[in-house]
N, C-alpha and C positions, 0 to 999 in steps of 0.2 A: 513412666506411666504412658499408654497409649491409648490414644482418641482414636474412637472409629467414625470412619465416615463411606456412603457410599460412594463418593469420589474425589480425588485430590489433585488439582490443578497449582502445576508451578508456571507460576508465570503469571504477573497482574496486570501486564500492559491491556492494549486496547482486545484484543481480541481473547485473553484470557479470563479478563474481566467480562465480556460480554457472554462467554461460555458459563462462567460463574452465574453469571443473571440470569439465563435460559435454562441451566441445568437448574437452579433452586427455585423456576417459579414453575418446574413439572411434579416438584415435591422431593426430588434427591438432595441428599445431606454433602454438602460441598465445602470444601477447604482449600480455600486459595492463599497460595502462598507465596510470596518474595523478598527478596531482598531490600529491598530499596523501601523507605517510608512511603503514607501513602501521598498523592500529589497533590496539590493544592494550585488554586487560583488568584490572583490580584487581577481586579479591574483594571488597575491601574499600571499597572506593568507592559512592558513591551512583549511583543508576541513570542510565541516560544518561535526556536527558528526550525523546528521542526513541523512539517503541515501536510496534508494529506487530501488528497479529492477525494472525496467520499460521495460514490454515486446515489442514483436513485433508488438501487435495490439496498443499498448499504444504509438507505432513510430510513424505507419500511424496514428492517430488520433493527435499527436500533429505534425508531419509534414501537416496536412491539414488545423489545424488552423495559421500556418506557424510560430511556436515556435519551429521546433528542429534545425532549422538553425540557429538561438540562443546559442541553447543547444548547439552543435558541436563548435560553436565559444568560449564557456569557458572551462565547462571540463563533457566529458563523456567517461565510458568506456567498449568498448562493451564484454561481454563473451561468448564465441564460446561452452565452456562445463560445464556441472554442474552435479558435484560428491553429489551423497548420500548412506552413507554407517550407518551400525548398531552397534555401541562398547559394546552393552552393554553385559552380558555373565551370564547367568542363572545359578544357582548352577542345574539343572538340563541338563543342555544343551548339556552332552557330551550323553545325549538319544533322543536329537532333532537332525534330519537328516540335513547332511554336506550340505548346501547349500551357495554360495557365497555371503557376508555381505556389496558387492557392487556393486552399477550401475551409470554408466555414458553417460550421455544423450549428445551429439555430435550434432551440428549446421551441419554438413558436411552428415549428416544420415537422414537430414531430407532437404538437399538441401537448405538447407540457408547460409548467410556468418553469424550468429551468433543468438542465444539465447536471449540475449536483451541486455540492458545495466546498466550499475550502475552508477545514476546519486545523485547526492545532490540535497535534496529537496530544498535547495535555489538557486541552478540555477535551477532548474527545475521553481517555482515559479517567479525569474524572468523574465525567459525569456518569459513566460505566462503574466506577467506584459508589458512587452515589445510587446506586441502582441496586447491587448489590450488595449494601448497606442495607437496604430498604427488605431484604428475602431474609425472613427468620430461619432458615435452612443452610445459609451460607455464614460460614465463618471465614473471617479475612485474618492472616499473621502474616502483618507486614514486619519488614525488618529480620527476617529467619531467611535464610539461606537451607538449601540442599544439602547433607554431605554424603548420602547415599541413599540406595533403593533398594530393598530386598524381594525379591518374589517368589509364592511359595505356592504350593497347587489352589489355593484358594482365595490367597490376599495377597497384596504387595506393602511392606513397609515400608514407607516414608523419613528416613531420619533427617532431624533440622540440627542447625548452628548450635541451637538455644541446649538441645539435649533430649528434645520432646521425639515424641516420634508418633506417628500419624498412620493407622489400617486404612487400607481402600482395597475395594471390588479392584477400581479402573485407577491407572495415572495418567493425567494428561499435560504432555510436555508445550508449553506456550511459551519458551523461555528465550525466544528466538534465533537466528541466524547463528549463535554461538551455543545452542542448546547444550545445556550439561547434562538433562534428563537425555535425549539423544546418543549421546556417550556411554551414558550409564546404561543404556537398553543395549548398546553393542550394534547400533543401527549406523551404517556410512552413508557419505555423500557420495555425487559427484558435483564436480566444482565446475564452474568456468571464470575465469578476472577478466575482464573485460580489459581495453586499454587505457580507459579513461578512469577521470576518476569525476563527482560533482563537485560542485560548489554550491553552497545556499547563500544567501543574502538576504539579509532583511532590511528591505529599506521604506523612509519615507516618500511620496512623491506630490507633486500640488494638484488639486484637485479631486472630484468627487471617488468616491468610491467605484470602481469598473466593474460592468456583468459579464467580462470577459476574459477567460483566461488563453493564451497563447503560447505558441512553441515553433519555433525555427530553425531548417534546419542548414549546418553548416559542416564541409570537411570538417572539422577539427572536433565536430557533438552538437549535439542541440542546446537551445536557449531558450529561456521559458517564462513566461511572467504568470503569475497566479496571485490572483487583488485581494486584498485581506479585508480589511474595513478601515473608517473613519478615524484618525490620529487621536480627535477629542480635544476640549478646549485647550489643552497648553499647545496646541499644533494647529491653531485654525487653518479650515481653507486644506488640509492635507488630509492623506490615506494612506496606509500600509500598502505590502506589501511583499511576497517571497518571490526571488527571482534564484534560477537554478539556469548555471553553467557547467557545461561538461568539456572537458578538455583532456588533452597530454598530463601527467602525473608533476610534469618539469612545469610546464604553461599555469597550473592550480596554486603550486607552490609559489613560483613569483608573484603572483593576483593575492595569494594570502598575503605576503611581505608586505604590502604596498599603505600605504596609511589611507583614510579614510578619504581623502579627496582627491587622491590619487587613481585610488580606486572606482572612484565616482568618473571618472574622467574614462579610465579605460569601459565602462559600462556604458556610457551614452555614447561611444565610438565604435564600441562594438555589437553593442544591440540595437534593432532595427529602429525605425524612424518612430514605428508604434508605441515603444516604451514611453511612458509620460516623464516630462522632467522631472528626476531627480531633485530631493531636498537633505535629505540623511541617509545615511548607513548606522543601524542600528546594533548591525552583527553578522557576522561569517563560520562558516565550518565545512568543512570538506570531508569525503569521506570515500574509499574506492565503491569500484559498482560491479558486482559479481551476481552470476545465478548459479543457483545453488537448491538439488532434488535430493533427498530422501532415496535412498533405496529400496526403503521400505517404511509404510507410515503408524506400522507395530510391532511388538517384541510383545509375547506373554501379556503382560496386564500392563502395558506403555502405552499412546496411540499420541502420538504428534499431530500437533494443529500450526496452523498460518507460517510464521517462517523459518519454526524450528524444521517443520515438512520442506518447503518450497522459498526462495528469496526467486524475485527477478528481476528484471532491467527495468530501476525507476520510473523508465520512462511512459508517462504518461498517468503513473500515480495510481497502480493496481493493485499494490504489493497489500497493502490492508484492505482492502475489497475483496480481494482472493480468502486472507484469513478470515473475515467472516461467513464467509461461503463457506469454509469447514466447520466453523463453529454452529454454524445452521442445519448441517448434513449431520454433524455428531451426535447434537442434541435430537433432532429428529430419530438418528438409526438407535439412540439410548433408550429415548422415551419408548420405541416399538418394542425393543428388547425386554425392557423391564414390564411391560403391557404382557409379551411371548412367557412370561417364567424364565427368561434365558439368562446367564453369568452376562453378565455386561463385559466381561472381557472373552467371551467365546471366542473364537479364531474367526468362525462365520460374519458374527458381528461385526469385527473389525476389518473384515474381508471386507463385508459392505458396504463400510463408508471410503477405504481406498479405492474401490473398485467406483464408486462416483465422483470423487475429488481427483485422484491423480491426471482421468486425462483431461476433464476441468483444467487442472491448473496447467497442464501442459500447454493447452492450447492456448492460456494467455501469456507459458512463455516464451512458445512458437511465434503469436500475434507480438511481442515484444522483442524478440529479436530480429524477424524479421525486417521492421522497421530499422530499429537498431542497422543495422548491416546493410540495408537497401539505401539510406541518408546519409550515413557514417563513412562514405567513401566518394572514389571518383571514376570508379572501374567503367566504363562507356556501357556496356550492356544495362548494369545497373541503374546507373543516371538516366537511360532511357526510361528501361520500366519506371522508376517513379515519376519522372514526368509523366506519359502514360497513364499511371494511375493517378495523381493529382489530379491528370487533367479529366480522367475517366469520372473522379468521384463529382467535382465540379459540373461536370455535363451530365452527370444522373443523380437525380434528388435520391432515386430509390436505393441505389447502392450507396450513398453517402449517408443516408438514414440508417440504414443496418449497421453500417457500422458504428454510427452514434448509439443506436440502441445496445449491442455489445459494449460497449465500451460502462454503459448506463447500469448494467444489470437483468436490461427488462428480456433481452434475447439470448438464449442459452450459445446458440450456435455459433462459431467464427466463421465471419464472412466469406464468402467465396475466392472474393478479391484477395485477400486474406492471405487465406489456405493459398492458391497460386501462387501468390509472390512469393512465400514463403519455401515452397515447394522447391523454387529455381537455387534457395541457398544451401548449399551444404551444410551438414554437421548435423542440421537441426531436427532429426528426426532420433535423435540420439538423446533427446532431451527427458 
């Protein structure tokens, strides 16, 4: 027996789910589908150790589909400021001009009450679940897997695990970085492995809750603190937190071996003075860090979104920012289409929305490598430019505002500074 729908989304994560919300509250009949049950919340439980900055354009877009009233109901936490400074120190360096190896971007400089927030991507995705619960237009089959996709001059079959199988106009593959829908469209990548890999951590520390999240940068990767919230009475006096290390592949694996106060040991030795003391280690995981483009963001009646399309360099926490910016453009270029009389899989269509996302997303993983590459070494030209630019942004409010506003949501364009720097590294135009 087959269910029809006007459109069939694999993939319930965060930005799957929120395309589910947007498409069923324009009035299109939507089937979201995954493998995995759906997620669920304890108050009382420790933070996932997965977490996400979720800017200010990333607010308004999930307070529109009416998900951050959710969100504020479990736990989110917003940061007012964001520190990024240079550690690393050139055996040449005392010939490189005295420039300041730090800047700090302030919410109150730029007229906002804060920067964004750091949420866990399993409240984040529940509360998206919860949202799209609430749209009589969307049906959710959690627990069904893919096993194939047929597509024929007018629909695309959907076959599941269960035996069911699902019509649609459109497919929309959400099913991320390891996309099977992706596969199944016949759509390649191109790769890059970076040489690092991260680490996450989730630790307790004493003291109140911080409006500030930080990142420093070192030869060997950056190092990051992002403040989570308040422990709660069996922790008085304490606050969470996720800290992210990047390192050598060999450097991660030793740090994972090491037992929990061990570990603690090597973290307050080796992150800066600003880390707050340490009280617990709650939980570790590592994972490599690759970017990774879509060749193309449609096949027929397929169209990729977030990082089945696009993965980029962690750094700085863009990766789910980026995929709601497509699920924002998709649902926008659908609703015009189906307004036009037009197939919602037309080739034009889906022209449309690549031709607004792809160099979008390029340019945040031009602006992310670049960095990337500019910190990540110790090549004397380079080490120049960034002091240079640290100390450029430090001594102009206006160019260190745009690029908080970028990084925010609220300005489309990539800074000047940016685009330059960028400009000097190789490869990256290739992206």
């Amino acid at each position: 027996m087959t269910q029809a729908f006007d459109i069939v989304i694999v993939g319930a994560g965060m930005v799957g789910a929120a395309l589910a919300t947007g498409l069923g509250r324009e009035g299109f009949s939507v089937a979201m589908v995954d493998r995995a049950p759906a997620p669920g919340f304890d108050p009382d439980s420790a933070p996932d150790i997965r977490v996400s900055a979720l800017s200010a354009g990333s607010e308004r877009y999930l307070q529109s589909l009416g998900a951050w009233d959710h969100i504020l109901g479990m736990r989110a936490t917003p940061y007012r400021r964001l520190a990024v400074w240079d550690e690393t120190r050139h055996p040449l360096s005392n010939l490189l001009p005295r420039t300041s190896n730090q800047v700090e971007f302030d919410a109150a400089g730029l007229n906002a009450s804060h920067l964004g927030h750091i949420v866990e991507n399993s409240v984040t995705q529940q509360s998206l679940w919860q949202a799209a619960e609430a749209e009589p237009s969307v049906t959710i089959l959690a627990g069904n897997g893919v096993t194939g996709i047929t597509q024929t001059g007018e629909l695309a079959i959907v076959a599941l695990e269960s035996g069911a199988q699902l019509s649609a106009t459109l497919v929309i593959g959400a099913d991320g970085a390891q996309s099977r829908v992706r596969d199944m469209a016949g759509i390649g990548v191109t790769r890059n492995q970076y040489g690092q890999q991260a680490m996450i951590i989730s630790v307790r520390y004493q003291g109140p809750v911080q409006d500030i999240t930080w990142q420093g940068f070192y030869p060997s990767g950056p190092r990051a603190f992002l403040p989570l919230y308040a422990a709660g009475s069996d922790h008085p006096g304490e606050s969470r937190a996720s800290l992210v290390w990047y390192d050598s592949p060999e450097e991660i694996a030793r740090l994972k071996s090491l037992n929990n106060a061990s570990l603690m040991a090597e973290i307050q030795q080796a992150f800066p003075a600003e880390l707050p003391q340490l009280t617990h280690i709650e939980d570790r995981a590592s994972f490599p860090i690759a970017r990774q483009h879509a060749k193309h963001y449609s096949a027929g009646r397929i169209v990729l979104v977030g990082d089945a399309a696009h993965t980029i360099n962690p750094l700085a926490g863009q990766g789910v920012n980026l995929g709601f910016q497509d699920a924002q453009c998709l649902q926008s270029i659908l609703k015009e289409a189906r307004r036009a009389g037009r197939d919602l899989a037309d080739a034009s269509v889906l022209v449309s929305y690549e031709t607004q996302r792809r160099p979008a997303n390029r340019r945040m993983m031009f602006a992310m490598d670049a960095f990337y590459h500019l910190f990540s070494n110790q090549i004397p030209p380079l080490h120049l430019l960034r002091n240079i630019g640290l100390g450029t942004a430090r001594a102009l409010p206006f160019a260190r505002n745009r690029v908080a506003r970028y990084a925010m949501g609220i300005d489309d364009e990539l800074p000047a500074v940016i685009r330059q720097l960028a400009a000097r590294l190789p490869g990256l135009n290739q992206l």
